[in-house]
N, C-alpha and C positions, 0 to 999 in steps of 0.2 A: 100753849100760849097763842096768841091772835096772831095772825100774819101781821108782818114786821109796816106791809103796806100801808095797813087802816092806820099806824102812828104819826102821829105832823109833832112837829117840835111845839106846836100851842100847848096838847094836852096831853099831862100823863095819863086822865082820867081814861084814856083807850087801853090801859091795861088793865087785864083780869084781877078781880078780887077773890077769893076761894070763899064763896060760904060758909065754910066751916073749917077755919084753919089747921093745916095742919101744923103743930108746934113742933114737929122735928125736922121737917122742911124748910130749908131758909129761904125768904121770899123772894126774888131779884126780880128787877128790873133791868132791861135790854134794851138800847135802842140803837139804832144805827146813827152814826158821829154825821150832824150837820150844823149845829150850834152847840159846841163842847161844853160853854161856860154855862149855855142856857140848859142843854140837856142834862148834865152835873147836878143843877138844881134842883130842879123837878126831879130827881131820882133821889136828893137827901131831902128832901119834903117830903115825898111819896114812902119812901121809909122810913122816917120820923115820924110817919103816920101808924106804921104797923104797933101794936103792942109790943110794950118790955125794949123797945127800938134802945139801946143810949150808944152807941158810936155807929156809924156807917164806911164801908169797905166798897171804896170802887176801884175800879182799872178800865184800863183798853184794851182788847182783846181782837182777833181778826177771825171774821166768820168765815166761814164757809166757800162762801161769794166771791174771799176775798176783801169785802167790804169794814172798815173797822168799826168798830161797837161796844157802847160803855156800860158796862156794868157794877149795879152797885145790889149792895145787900147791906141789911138791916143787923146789927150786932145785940146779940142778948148781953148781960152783965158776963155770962159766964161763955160764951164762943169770945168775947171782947178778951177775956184774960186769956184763952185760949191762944190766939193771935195774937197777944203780946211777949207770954211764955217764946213760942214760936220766931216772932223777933229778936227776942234774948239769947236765945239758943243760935242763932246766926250771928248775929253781930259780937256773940261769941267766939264760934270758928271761922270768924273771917281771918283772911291772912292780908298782911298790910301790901298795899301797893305802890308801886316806883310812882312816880309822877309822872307826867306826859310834859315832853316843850313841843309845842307847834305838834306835827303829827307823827312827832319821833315816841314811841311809847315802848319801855322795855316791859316784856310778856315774859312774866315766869309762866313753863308751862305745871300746868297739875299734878302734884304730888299723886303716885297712885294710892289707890283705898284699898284696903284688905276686904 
């Protein structure tokens, strides 16, 4: 990928296109957090661009640097159901939590795992 420098919050068009995709690769886009709402954008365009795109997966992440950085990737039909399985499966074995007042919060700690 290009040094993170050459990107300005104007264009995604600074990021690399692959001439010849590879389809087992998922594509992402990276940028360093200066306009979230605007960078967000242009990261679900810019993957709504790629083929087969139909949901898009972003978060915030912390690099290297230090510095934080949004990444999003492009969802096929079938990584989409993948990552929903996946949600299922958690929101499954969640264990229910006490409520908090003010900054009083009671902490179960973790059952251990086999």
């Amino acid at each position: 990928m290009n040094d993170e420098s050459q990107l300005d919050g104007d264009s995604i068009a600074a990021l690399p296109v692959q001439a010849k995709p590879d389809t087992t690769q998922l594509k992402q886009f990276v940028t360093t957090i200066k306009n979230a709402e605007q960078q967000v954008g242009e990261h679900v365009i810019a993957s709504l661009q790629q083929p087969n795109t139909v949901a898009i997966l972003t978060t915030v992440v912390m690099g290297a640097d230090g510095q934080q950085r949004i990444v999003s990737v492009g969802l096929n039909d079938e990584r989409l159901a993948e990552v929903q399985k996946l949600l299922q499966q958690a929101a499954e074995q969640r264990e229910p939590e006490e409520p908090c007042v003010g900054f009083h919060c009671m902490v179960k700690p973790k059952s251990a795992q086999p």
